[in-house]
C-alpha positions in Angstrom: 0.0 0.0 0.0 1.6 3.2 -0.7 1.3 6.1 1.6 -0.3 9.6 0.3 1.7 12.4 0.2 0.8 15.0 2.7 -0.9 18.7 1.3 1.6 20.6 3.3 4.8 17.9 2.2 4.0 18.7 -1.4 4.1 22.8 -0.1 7.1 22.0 1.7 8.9 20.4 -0.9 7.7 23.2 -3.9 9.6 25.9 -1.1 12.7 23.4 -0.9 13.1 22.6 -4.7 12.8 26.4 -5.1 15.9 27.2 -2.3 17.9 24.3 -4.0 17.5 25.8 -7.5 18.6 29.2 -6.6 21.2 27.6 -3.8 20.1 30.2 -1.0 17.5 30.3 1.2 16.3 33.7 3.1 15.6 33.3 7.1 12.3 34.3 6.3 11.8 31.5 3.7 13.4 29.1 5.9 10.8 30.0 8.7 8.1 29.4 6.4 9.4 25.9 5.5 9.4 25.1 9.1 6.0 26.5 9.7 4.7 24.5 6.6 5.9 21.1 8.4 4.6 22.4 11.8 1.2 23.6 11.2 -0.8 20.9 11.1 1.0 19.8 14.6 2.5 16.2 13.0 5.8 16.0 10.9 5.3 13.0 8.5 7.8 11.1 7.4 7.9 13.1 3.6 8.4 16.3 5.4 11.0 15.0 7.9 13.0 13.8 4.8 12.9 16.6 3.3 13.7 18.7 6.1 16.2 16.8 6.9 17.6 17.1 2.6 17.5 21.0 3.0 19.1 20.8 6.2 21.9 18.6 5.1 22.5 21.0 2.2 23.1 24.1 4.2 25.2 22.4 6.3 27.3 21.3 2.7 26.6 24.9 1.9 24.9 24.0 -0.9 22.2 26.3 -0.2 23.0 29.5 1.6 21.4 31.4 3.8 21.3 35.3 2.5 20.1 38.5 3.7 
């Protein structure tokens, strides 16, 4: 049985793929992305891997975080 993807993990990932394409992220984008996965009070295992893709990325500074 294959699990549905969540509403908000298909936001979350749209706001990800975008911060990968331009390899930066704002602080006010990145708050967004972590209000996406938090709003509906349950992180589901689509939004925790991609959270845990963007995060790995700006630790590989991949994506950076601008002004």
């Amino acid at each position: 049985m294959k699990e549905e993807v969540s509403e908000s993990a298909m936001r979350l990932r749209a706001m990800i793929e975008k911060a990968i394409a331009d390899h930066k992220i704002t602080r006010d984008d990145y708050d967004k992305i972590i209000h996406i996965a938090t709003e509906d009070g349950y992180i589901d295992r689509h939004e925790k891997t991609l959270l845990s893709q963007l995060q790995q990325m700006i630790e590989d500074r991949l994506v950076k975080f601008v002004i």
